[in-house]
N, C-alpha and C positions, 0 to 999 in steps of 0.2 A: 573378450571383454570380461573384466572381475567386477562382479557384482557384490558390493560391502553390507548395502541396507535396501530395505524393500518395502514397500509402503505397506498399512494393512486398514491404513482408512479411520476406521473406527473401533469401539470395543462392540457392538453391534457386528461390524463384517468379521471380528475376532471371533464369535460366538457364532458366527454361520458358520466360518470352517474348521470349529473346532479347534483351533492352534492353543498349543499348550507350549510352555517355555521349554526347549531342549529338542524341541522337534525338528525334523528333518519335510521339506518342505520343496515343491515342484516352484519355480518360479518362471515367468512368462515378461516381455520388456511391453508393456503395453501400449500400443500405436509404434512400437520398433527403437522407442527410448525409456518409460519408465519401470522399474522393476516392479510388479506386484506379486504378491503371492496366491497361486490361485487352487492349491489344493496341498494338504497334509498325508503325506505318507506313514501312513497308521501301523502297516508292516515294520517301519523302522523303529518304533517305540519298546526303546528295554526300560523295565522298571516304572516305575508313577511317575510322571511328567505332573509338575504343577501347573494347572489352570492359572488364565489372570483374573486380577480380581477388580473390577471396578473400585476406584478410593471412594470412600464415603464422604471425607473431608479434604482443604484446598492444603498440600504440603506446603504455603507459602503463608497462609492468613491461620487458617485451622479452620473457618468457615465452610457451612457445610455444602456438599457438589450436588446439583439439583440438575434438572432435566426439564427445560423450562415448559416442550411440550412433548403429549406423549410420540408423535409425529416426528419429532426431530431425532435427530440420532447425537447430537454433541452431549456433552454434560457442562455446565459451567460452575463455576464462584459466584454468587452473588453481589457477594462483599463489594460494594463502589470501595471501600478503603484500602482492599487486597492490595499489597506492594508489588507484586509480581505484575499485576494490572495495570499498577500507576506505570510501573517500568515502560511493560509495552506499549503501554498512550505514550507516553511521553518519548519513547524512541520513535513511535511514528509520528509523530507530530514533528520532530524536528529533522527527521527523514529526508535525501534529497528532494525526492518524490511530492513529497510534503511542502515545508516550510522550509527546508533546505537548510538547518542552521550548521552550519561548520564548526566540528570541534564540538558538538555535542552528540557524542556517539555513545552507545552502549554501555562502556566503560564506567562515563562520565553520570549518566544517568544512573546507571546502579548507585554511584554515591553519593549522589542529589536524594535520593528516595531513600538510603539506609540512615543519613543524615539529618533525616527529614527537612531536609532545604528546599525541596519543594513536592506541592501536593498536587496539584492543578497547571494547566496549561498557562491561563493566566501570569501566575507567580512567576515560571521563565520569563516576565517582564519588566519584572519590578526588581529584577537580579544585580548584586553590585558587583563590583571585583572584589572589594573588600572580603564578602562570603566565597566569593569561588576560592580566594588563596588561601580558604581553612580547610579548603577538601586536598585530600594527598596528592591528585592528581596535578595539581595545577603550580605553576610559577607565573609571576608580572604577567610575561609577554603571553603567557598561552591564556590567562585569566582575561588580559583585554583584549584578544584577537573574538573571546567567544561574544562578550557584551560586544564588540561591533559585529558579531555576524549574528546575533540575538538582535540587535538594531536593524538592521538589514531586511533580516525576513520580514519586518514589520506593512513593508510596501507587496509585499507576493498578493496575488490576483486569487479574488473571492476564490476562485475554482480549488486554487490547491488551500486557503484556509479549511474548506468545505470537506476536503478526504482529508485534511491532517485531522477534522475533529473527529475522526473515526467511527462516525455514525452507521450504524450495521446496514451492512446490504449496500453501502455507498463507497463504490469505489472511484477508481481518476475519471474515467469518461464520463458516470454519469454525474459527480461532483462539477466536471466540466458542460456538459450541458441543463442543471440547474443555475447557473452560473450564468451562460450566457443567454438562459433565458429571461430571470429575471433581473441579472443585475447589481440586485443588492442582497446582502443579508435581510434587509430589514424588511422588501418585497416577498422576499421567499419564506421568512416565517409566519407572515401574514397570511400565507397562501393557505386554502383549507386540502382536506385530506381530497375529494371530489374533483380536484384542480388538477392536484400536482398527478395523479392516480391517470390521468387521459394525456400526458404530454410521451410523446413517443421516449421510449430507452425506460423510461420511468416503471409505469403501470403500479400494480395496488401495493405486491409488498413493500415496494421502496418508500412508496407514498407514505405508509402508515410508520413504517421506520423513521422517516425525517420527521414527521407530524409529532411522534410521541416522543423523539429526542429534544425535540424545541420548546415542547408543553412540560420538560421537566425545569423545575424551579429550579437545580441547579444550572442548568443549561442555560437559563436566563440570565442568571447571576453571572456564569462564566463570559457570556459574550456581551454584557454589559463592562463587563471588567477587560477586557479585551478590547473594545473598543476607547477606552478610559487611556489605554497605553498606548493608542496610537494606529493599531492595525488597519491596514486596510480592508474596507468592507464591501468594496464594490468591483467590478469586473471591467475592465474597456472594454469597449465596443470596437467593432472591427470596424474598418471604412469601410459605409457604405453596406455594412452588413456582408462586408468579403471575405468567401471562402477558397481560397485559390487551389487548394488543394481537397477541393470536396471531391468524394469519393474515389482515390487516388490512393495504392497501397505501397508504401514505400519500407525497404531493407538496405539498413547499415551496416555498410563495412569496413573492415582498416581504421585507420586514427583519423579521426576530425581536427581540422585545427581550429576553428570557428566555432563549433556547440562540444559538449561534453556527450553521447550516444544517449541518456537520458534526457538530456536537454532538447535534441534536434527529435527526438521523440516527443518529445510532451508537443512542440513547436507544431511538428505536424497534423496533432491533433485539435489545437486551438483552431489550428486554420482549417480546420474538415476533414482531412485526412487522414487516414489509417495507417499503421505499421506495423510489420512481422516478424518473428524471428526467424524466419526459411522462408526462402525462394520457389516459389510455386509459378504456373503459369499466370495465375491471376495476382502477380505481383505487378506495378504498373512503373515502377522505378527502383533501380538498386542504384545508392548515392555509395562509391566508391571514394573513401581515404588513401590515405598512404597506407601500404604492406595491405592491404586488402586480404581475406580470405578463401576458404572454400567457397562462402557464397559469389564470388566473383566469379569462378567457374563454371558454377551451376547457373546462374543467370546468362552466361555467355551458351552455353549449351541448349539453354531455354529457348535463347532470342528474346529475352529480356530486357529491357533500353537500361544501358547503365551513365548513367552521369555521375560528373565531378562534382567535389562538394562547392565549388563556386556557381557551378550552375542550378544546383538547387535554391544557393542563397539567392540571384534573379527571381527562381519561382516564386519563394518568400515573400519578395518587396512588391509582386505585381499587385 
């Protein structure tokens, strides 16, 4: 195996093991796949190796890098204006995962933000073609494929509006069972910190994360104006409150012809159940495509029940 890049975490686990730029360095695949580096060969150091240096300011805004507690180990931007910032909301917001809009990728965001054609989640809705075919990126047909999949998104289920708006500490599951607890956007901001703090998956820090993401003024502003354009702000209900797949760990493999590997994942968890990326014995189903994998093998080895992907879609509709 050639190992290119290795993870080192923070500038905090930088500063525990001493690493200085040009060093020669012991590294270990942690759990048997990620590379970290877990000690500095000090004998191999010729000459002054430079130290790194924590940036004092954001190379993207100029705005200064702060440490919001002394507890934590990130540094961030403060700056709400930072473009680097807008960028990442804004590519995950329109993210498959997310609000799913096609044709607005990375690229396309960079020059939405260097253009300043848009600031906010919002403003992706008030967008014409007319503006898209002044960015370099775009001709006719690519300009209106995005306004109709910028249309589109607009009906996606409270769950994924809820992680595209990137509220910290909120990620797909629990976005998904805020979601399909209460329903609505308008239920869940109403909720107090005390509420949302006791609902299982949740507990305190998330609690106080969505509380104090919703009590910002512009956060009201934003999803008043989001609502204005049409979005959806409430979640179906399942029939009957049905989870067909509760507690149920499922792994994909080979081509689907029916969901996209993201898609019959998100699916599974709507309906209660879980999904992996390896085949353990406490896997409960491996849904086999066409050309299938390694995981096919190992699950046959396991004695691990493999189904076709039509017979999952059965499980689906019960």
């Amino acid at each position: 195996v050639t190992i290119s890049r290795a993870t080192l975490h923070n500038f905090d686990e930088i500063s525990r093991l001493g690493v200085r730029i040009g060093d020669r360095v012991i590294i270990e695949r942690a759990g048997e796949v990620i590379p970290k580096i877990v000690k500095v060969v000090k004998s191999a150091r010729k000459g002054k190796k430079k130290a790194f240096r924590i940036p004092s300011h954001c190379e993207a805004c100029g705005g200064e890098i702060v440490k919001e507690k002394e507890e934590e180990v990130a540094y961030r931007c403060p700056n709400p204006l930072c473009p680097a910032q807008l960028e990442r909301r804004l590519t995950h917001f329109a993210c498959r995962r997310a609000m799913d809009i096609e044709g607005m990728g990375k690229a396309v965001v960079e020059q939405m933000v260097s253009k300043e054609l848009v600031r906010d989640f919002a403003r992706i809705y008030t967008l014409k073609k007319e503006e898209l075919l002044k960015l370099d990126l775009f001709a006719e047909k690519k300009a209106g494929s995005l306004i109709s999949a910028i249309e589109k998104s607009k009906s996606r289920p409270l769950s994924r509006l809820l992680f595209a708006l990137g509220i910290r500490h909120i990620g797909e599951k629990a976005a998904l069972t805020l979601a399909n607890k209460f329903g609505s956007m308008d239920k869940l901001i109403q909720t107090k910190q005390d509420s949302l703090k006791n609902i299982p998956e949740i507990g305190p820090i998330m609690a106080k994360a969505i509380v104090e993401f919703f009590q910002r003024p512009q956060a009201e502003h934003l999803i008043e104006r989001l609502k204005e354009a049409g979005l959806n702000m409430s979640q179906p209900a399942l029939k009957g409150g049905a989870r067909p797949l509760a507690g149920k760990t499922f792994i994909f493999t080979g081509e689907l012809q029916s969901f996209t590997r993201t898609g019959a994942q998100r699916l599974v968890r709507e309906l209660g159940g879980n999904f992996s990326s390896s085949v353990s014995k406490e896997t409960d189903f491996v849904v086999a495509g066409e050309n299938p994998g390694s995981k096919y093998e190992r699950a046959r080895k396991l004695n691990v029940k493999i189904i076709a992907e039509e017979e999952f879609k059965k499980m689906i509709k019960k």
